[in-house]
C-alpha positions in Angstrom: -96.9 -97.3 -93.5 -96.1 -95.4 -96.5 -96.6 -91.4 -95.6 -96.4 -89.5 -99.0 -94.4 -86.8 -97.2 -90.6 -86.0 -97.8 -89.6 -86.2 -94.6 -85.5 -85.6 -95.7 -85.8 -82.2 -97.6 -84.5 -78.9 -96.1 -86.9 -76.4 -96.2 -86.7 -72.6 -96.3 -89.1 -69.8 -97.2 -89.6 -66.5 -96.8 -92.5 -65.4 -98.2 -96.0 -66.7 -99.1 -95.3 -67.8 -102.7 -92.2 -70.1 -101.3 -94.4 -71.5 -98.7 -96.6 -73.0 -101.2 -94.2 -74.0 -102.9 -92.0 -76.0 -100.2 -95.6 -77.6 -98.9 -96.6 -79.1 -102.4 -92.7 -80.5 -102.7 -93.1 -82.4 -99.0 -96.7 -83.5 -100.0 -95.2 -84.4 -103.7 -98.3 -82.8 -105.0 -97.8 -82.3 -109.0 -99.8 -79.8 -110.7 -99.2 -80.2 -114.2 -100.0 -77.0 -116.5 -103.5 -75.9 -116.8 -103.7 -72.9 -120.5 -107.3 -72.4 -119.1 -105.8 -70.7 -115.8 -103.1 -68.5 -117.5 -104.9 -65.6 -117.4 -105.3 -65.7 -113.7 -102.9 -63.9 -111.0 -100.1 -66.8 -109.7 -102.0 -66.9 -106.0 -104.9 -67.5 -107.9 -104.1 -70.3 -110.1 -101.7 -71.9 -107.0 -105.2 -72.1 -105.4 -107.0 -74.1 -107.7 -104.2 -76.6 -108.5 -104.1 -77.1 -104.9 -105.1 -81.3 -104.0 -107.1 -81.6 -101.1 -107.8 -84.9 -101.1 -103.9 -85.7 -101.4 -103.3 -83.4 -98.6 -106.2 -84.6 -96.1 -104.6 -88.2 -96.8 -101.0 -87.3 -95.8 -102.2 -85.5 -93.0 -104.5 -88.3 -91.6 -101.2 -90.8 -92.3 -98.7 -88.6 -90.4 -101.2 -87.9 -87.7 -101.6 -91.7 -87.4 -97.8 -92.0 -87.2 -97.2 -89.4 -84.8 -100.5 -89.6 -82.7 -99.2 -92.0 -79.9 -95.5 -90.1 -79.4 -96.2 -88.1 -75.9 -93.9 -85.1 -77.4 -96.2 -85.1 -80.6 -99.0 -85.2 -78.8 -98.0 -81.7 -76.4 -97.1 -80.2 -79.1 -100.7 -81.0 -80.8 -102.1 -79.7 -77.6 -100.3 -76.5 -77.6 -101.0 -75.8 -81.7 -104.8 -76.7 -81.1 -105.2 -74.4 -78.2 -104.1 -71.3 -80.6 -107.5 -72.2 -82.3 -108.9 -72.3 -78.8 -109.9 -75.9 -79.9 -108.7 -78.9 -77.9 -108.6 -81.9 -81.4 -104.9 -82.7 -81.5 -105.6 -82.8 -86.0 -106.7 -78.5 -85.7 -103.3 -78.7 -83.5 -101.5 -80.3 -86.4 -102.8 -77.9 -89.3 -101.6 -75.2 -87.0 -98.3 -76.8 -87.1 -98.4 -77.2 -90.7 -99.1 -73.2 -91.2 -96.2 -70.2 -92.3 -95.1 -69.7 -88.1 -94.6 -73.4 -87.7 -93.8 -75.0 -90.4 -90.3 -74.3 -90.4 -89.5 -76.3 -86.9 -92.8 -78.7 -87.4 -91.3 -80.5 -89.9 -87.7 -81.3 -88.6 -89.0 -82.3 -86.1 -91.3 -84.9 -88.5 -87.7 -85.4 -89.9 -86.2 -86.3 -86.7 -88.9 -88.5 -85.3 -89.2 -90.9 -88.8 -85.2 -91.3 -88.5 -85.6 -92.6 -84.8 -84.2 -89.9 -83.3 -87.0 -87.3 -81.8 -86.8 -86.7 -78.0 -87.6 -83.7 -75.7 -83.9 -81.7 -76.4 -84.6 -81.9 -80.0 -83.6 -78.4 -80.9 -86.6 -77.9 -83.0 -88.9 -79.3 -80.5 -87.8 -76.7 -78.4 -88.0 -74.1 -80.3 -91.9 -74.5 -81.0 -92.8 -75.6 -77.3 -91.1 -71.8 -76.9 -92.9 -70.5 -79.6 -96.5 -72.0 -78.6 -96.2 -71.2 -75.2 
């Protein structure tokens, strides 16, 4: 399966405007230059060049590729629960958000290089955070 997510960057952010920025370079989404949104505030502008349709897709593959792995799939649990919804995909958005994101996706990183069990550091770190 080919996941259009870059599962070997290292992230870091520490505001809003950095966030953006590191999910549209692990979802590869390109927003070329738009002159007709120049006059808007950056926020703004980020919004509208934002793909949803790209995004939905990676996040229906990687949910497909992670769906089955019993680690994933508490940590799913956990996420959705902070919605006070039980679908293991609300769980994954959750994990996707600004509080999460930042062990979420090494642990992505860990499990597509083969090596994602339950004393991952990162896994551990949002089982403590969720719970």
């Amino acid at each position: 399966m080919n996941i259009q997510y870059n599962f070997n960057d290292e992230i870091h952010y520490t505001n809003n405007f950095t966030y953006r920025n590191t999910i549209r370079k692990l979802f590869t989404m390109i927003c070329p230059p738009n002159p007709e949104l120049d006059h808007m505030d950056e926020e703004s502008r980020d919004e509208l060049t934002y793909n949803e349709d790209d995004m939905s897709t990676s996040l229906s593959q990687l949910y497909e590729y992670t769906k089955d792995n019993e680690l994933f799939q508490q940590l799913y649990d956990l996420a959705a629960a902070r919605m006070f919804s039980t679908e293991r995909e609300i769980g994954q958005c959750v994990l996707f958000s600004y509080d999460y994101l930042m062990f979420f996706h090494y642990c992505l990183a860990s499990f597509h290089r083969g090596d994602f069990n339950k004393d991952n550091e990162y896994y551990l770190l949002l089982i403590q955070k969720l719970t």
